[in-house]
C-alpha positions, 0 to 999 in steps of 0.5 A: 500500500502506498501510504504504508511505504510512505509512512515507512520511507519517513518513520525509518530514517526518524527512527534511526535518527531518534535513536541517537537522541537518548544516546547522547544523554545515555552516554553521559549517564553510562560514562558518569555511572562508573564514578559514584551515583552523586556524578549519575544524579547530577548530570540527569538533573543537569540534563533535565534541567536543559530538557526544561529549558529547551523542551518548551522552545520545542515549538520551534521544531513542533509547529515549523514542521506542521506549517512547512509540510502544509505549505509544501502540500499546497506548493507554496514556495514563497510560504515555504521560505517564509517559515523557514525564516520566521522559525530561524529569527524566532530561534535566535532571537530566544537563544539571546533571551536564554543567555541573558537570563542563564542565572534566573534559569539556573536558581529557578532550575535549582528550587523546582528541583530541591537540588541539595547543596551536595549536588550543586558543585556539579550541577552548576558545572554542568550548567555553566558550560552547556547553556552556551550551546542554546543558539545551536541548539535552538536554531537546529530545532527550526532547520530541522523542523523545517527539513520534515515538513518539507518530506526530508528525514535524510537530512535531520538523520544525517544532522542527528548522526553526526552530533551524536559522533561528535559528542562521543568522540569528545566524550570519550577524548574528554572523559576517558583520555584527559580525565575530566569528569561532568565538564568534560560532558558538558563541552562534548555537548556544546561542541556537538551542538555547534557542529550539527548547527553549521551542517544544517545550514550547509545541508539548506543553502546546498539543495534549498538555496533556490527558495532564497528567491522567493524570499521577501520581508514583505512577505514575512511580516504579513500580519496574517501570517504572523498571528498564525504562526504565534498562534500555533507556536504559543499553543504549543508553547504552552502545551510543553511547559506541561510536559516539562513541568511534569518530567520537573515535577518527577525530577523534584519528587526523586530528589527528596528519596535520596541519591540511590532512588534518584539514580534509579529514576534517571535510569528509568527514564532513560528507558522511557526516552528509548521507547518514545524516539521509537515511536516519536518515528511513526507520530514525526512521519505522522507530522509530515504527511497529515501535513502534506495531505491537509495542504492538498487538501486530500482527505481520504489518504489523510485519514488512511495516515491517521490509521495506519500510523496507530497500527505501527505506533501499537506494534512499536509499543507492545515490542517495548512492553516485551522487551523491557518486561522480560529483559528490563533488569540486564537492560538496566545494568548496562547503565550503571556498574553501581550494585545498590543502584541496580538492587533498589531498582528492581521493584520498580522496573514492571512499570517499564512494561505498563508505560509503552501500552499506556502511553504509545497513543499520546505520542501518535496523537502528537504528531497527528494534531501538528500535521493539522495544526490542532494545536489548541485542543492539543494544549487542552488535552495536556493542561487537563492530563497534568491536573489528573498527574498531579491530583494522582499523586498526591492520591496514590502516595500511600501505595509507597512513594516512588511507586506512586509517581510511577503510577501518576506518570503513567496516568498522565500519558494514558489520560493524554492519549484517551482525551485526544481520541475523544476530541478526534471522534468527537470532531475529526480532522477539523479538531480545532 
């Protein structure tokens, strides 16, 4: 069938591409968990601490993707460009804004996540060399964005793979031949944000430079288009500042069980990321051609997308739930080689096979409602998923707290799931 083979030639290359995502964080996890569980837990907060921070400029890759495949199925040149520029101004303008306020960041980051005084020295170390990567970092959320509305994984997975090389490379130069510990992790990242931030400018201007020619200012700054293009972003904006409260409310929840639980926590949640770039393959694909086909205005192969791509995102999810269910505990210990880390971990570790049955529909729905730009009723949707987490939470406390959370994560992603199928069959493709 040809939207199998489109959905295919699309979740693949995302999939490889993704699968170096948790890599770069796991990396850094696996090479700080053979020196004490202080250096695991800080640089999980660390890096949680910048998921904070980037996770909700994620509109910059979330809503550029939506708006350019659109305007790609529409075959609108000159709106192609545009959002391309518009994304690329808007990225750079707010990683100025994050370096300017890097301190108010940081202290903030610090409260919402009750980092001890222990944890801080390394904490900070982290954050003070890796906050200077936000201009890459955020201007390779547009180019990328963009790349997959306009159809193109090759490049996002060319430009993922190689950061991820970089960063290893540096990471292991750093860590394991000069001897640094959390710095060295922290300028591998940097270093390969920077890299991948100056490919994709490369990759843009070698097979895209001929759009160059559509571009106006005045065209840019039609009003219009503006207000569409902060309505969406802003929906989306707010949408992820849930998302990221959530995964910062977890974080601030494990930090008060002590080092040894946290540690488990941020392992776990490795295996979270694992799943989620999996399927995030099927929901990036989803974006792309729902996208595409709402721009042509071809109904009938917009729905078989919508279809077909819960038939993957279900397969993906149910080999998740084998694997971990099954092989979780020898999964673990390849994170860490610390054994009262290992030990306190496996009470917990049934939960990895709930969460990918649970949560697969949410990640799916995700990029359906950004293919069709419904990003209102997609921030909706999370505002009321995290009002279920948090009341969950404090409910389930008396089940044992690490279990509680455990159980309020899942809740969260299952509620997110369940009320975007309800806004589907309640309104269909014009959901918002």
């Amino acid at each position: 069938m040809r939207i199998n083979k489109e959905i295919l030639q699309l979740a693949i290359p995302n999939i490889i591409s993704n699968l170096s995502i948790p890599l770069l964080s796991s990396v850094d996890t696996a090479l700080m968990g053979r020196l004490s569980e202080g250096h695991i837990s800080a640089v999980g907060i660390g890096a949680m601490i910048f998921n904070l921070i980037y996770w909700n400029f994620g509109f910059l890759r979330m809503g550029t993707t939506g708006m350019a495949a659109q305007a790609f199925g529409q075959k609108n040149r000159t709106e192609i460009i545009q959002t391309f520029f518009r994304a690329l101004f808007l990225a750079i303008g707010i990683s100025f804004l994050v370096l300017l306020l890097q301190w108010p960041f940081r202290e903030i980051s610090y409260y919402l996540m009750n980092v001890s005084t222990e944890q801080s020295n390394l904490v900070s170390t982290y954050f003070n060399i890796r906050i200077w990567a936000a201009p890459a970092t955020l201007a390779s959320f547009a180019i990328m964005g963009w790349f997959f509305g306009m159809q193109n994984v090759i490049y996002p997975l060319i430009l993922t793979i190689v950061v991820n090389i970089v960063n290893i490379i540096f990471n292991y130069l750093f860590v394991i031949v000069l001897g640094m510990e959390i710095d060295g992790v922290a300028y591998a990242t940097v270093i390969a944000q920077y890299a991948g931030l100056f490919l994709g400018l490369f990759l843009f201007y070698f097979s895209y430079r001929e759009y160059l020619e559509e571009y106006t200012l005045k065209a840019m700054l039609e009003v219009e288009k503006i207000k569409r293009f902060f309505s969406v972003n802003g929906d989306i904006f707010i949408r992820t500042i849930c998302l990221t409260f959530t995964f910062g409310f977890f974080y601030s929840q494990s930090t008060k069980m002590g080092d040894t639980l946290l540690a488990v926590n941020v392992i776990l949640l490795q295996f979270i990321n694992w799943m989620s770039y999996f399927i995030d393959g099927f929901a990036y694909a989803a974006e792309s051609l729902v996208g595409k086909y709402v721009g042509a205005k071809n109904i009938d192969r917009l729905k078989k997308v919508i279809r077909l791509s819960f038939v993957w995102g279900t397969l993906m999810a149910i080999a998740f739930s084998i694997l971990y269910g099954f092989g979780g505990a020898y999964l673990f210990s390849i994170f860490t080689t610390q054994q009262q880390v290992i030990d306190a971990a496996l009470p917990y570790l049934f939960w990895m096979a709930l969460i990918p049955i649970a949560g697969y529909a949410s990640y799916i729905w995700d990029g359906i409602y950004i293919g069709l730009t419904a990003t209102r009723t997609m921030r909706n949707t999370m505002l009321l998923s995290l009002i279920i987490f948090l009341s969950s939470y404090y409910l389930f406390q008396q089940i044992g707290t690490n279990n509680g959370l455990w159980l309020s994560f899942l809740l969260f992603l299952f509620a997110r799931g369940l009320l975007q199928s309800y806004y589907y069959m309640k309104k269909g493709i014009l959901i918002d």
